[in-house]
C-alpha positions in Angstrom: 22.9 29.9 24.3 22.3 33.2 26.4 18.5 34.1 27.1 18.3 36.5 23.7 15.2 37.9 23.0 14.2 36.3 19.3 10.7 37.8 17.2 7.0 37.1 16.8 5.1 40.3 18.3 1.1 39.1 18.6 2.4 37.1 21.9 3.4 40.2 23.7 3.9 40.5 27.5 1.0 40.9 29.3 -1.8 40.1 26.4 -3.6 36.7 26.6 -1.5 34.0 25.5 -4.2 32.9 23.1 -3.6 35.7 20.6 -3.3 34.6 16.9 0.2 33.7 16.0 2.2 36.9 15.1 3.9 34.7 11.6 1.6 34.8 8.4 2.9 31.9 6.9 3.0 31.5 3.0 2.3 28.6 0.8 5.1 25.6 1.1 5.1 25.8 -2.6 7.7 28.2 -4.0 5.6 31.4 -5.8 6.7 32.4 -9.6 8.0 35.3 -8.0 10.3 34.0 -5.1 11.7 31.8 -8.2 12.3 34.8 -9.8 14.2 36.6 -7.7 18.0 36.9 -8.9 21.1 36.8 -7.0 21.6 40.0 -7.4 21.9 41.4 -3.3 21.0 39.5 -0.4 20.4 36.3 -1.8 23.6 35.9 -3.6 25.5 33.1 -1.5 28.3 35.4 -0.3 26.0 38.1 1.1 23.2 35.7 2.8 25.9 33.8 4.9 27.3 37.1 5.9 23.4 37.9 7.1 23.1 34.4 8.5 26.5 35.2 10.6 24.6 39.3 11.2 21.4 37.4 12.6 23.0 34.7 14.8 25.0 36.9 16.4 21.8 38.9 17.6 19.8 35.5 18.1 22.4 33.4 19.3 25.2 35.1 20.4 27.8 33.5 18.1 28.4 34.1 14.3 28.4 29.3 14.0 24.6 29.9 12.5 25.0 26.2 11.4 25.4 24.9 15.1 21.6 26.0 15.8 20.2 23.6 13.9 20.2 21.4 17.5 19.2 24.9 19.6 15.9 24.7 21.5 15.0 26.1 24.8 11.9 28.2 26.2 13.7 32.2 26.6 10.0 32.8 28.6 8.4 35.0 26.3 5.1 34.1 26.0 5.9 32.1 22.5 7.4 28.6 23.9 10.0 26.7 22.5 12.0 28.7 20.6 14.7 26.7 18.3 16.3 26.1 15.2 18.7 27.7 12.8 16.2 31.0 12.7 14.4 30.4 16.3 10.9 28.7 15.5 8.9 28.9 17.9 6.0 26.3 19.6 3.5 29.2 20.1 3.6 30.9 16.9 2.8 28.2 13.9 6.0 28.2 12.2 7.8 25.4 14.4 4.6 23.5 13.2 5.0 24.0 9.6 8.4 22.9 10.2 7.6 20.1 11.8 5.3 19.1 9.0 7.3 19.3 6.3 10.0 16.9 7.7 7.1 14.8 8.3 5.8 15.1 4.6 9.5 14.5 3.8 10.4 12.1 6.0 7.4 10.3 7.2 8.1 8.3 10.9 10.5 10.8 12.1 11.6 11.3 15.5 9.2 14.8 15.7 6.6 13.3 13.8 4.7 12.0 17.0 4.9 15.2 18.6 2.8 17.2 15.7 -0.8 16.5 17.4 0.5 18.4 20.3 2.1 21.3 18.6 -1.3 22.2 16.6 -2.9 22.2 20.2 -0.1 24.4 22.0 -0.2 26.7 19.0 -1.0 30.5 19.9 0.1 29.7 23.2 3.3 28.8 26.0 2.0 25.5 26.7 4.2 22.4 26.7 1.5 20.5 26.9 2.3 17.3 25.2 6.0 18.0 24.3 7.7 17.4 27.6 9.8 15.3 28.6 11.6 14.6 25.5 10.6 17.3 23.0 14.0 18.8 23.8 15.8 15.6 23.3 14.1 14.6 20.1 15.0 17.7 18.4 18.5 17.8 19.0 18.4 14.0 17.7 16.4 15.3 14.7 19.1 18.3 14.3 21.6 15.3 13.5 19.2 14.3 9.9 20.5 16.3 6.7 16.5 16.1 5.9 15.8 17.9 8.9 18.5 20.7 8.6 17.5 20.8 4.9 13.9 21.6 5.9 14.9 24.5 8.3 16.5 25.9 5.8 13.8 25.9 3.5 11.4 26.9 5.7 13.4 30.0 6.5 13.9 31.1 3.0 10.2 30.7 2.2 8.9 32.4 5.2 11.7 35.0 6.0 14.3 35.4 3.6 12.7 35.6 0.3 9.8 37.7 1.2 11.5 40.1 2.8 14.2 40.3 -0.2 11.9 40.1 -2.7 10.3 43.4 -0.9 13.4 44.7 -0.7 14.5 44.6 -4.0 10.8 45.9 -5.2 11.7 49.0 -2.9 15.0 49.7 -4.7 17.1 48.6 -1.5 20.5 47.5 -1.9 21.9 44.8 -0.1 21.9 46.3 3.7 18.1 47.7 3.0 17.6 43.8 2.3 19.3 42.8 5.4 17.2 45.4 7.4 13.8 44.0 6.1 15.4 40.3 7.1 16.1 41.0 10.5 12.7 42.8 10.4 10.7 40.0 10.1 12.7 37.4 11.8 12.0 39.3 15.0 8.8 40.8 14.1 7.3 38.0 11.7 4.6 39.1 9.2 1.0 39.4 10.9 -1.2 42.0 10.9 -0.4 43.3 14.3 0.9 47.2 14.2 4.4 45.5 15.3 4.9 42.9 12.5 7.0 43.4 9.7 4.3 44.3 7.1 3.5 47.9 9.1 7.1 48.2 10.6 7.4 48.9 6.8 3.7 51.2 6.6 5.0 53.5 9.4 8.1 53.9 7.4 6.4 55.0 4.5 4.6 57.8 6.4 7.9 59.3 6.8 9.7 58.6 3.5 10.2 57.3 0.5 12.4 54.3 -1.1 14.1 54.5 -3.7 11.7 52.8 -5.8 9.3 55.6 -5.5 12.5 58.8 -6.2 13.4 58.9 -2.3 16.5 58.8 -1.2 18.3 55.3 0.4 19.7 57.0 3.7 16.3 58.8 5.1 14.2 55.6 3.6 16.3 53.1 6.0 16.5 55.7 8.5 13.1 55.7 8.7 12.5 52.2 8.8 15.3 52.0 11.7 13.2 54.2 13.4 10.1 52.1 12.7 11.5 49.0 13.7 12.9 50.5 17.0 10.1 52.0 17.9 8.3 48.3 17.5 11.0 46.8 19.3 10.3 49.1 22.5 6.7 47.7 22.2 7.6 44.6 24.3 9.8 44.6 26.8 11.8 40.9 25.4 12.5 43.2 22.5 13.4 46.9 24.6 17.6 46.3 23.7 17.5 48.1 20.4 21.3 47.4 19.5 21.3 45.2 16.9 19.6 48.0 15.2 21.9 50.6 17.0 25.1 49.6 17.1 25.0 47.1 14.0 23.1 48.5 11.0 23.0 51.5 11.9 26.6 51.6 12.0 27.1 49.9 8.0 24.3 52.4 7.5 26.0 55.7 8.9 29.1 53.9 7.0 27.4 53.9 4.0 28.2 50.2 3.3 25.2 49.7 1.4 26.4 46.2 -0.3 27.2 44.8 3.5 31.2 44.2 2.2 33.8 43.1 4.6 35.0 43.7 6.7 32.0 44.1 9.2 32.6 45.2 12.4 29.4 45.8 15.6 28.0 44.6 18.3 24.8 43.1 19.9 23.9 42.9 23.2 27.6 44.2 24.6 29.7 42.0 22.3 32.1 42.7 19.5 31.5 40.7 16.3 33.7 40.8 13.3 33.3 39.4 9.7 36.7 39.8 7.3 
């Protein structure tokens, strides 16, 4: 996998490497209102493997999402490991809550011995306690259904259904979802002036969603602008074009229910969905 920048901005480049994690992580149990959220955009199955495909081919260079269950390396940006179907990372305390639940799930696992060091490494780039076979272990792991099961959990309850959930309270059709995704899979949802939460507040200052009688083009507009303009905050983040020449593009095409075919490109290459 190329050296792609992935998300979490509390880590950035030059700031202490004991910052906070960037990620505000929810409650493992499923909230009335995630369960409540219909299958109307987004989170219809159709429409989240096309975003799965949109989000690997930023993160991973290739539109196979389901061949990163077994991804991990360290892409030196201040957040360690990065890996995983959505690119947990060691420094900012979602890796560890993955890592938990497969050890709630699945007591004795092959990661399970390594969960003493990743509360210790958390906040920071350390290895400290994961090397030499981290690595190894969790592309053994990657091989366990109960493993690839719990990434994808923990990406729906940290990532996907928050940020469709907002989505759909903003009156955003399926793109506006997909922009809000993206959003906080790079950005997470701290309470740094980067993270997802105010990517969204500077938006606001500019326009309005639809839920509130603004119109959908300026609204995502805005929030393109906002999430560029976080993305030029850190320099691992500074190449803008899977906001620039991907949804912009199904934005200035007015493809606001993401329908095939897709065409754009991330970094330099040419993707395609039919």
């Amino acid at each position: 996998m190329p050296n792609r920048p992935t998300r979490r901005t509390t880590l950035l480049l030059g700031l202490t490497l004991a910052a906070a994690p960037a990620t505000v992580l929810a409650s493992r149990s499923a909230s009335p209102a995630d369960a409540a959220i219909q299958a109307t955009g987004l989170d219809d199955p159709a429409k989240k493997e096309i975003a799965m495909k949109l989000v690997s081919s930023a993160e991973n260079s290739s539109l196979d999402w389901k061949a990163q269950y077994k991804y991990i390396e360290d892409i030196d940006d201040g957040r360690g490991y990065t890996a995983g179907i959505i690119g947990f990372c060691s420094g900012t305390g979602d890796m560890l809550e993955l890592v938990e639940l497969y050890a709630d799930r699945k007591p004795g696992n092959v990661l399970a011995k390594y969960l003493p060091a990743l509360r210790r490494v958390n906040g920071s780039d350390s290895h400290a306690g994961l090397d030499p076979n981290y690595t190894k272990d969790w592309k053994t792991a990657a091989n366990d259904s109960a493993f690839k099961t719990c990434q994808n959990n923990e990406r729906d309850r940290v990532y996907f259904n928050p940020s469709v959930s907002q989505a759909k309270s903003d009156g955003l059709r399926t793109l506006g979802q997909f922009c809000y995704y993206d959003a906080i899979v790079m950005h997470g949802d701290g309470t740094d002036s980067t993270s997802f939460r105010n990517i969204r507040k500077r938006a606001l200052q500019k326009a309005k969603p639809p839920a509130q009688g603004g119109n959908e083009t300026t609204y995502l507009n805005a929030f393109l602008d906002a999430r560029v303009w976080a993305m030029r905050q850190e320099e691992a983040h500074s190449d803008t074009s899977r906001v620039d020449t991907a949804q912009r593009v199904f934005l200035r095409n007015g493809n606001f229910n993401l329908n095939t075919p897709l065409d754009w490109k991330v970094y330099g290459d040419s993707f395609h969905i039919d």
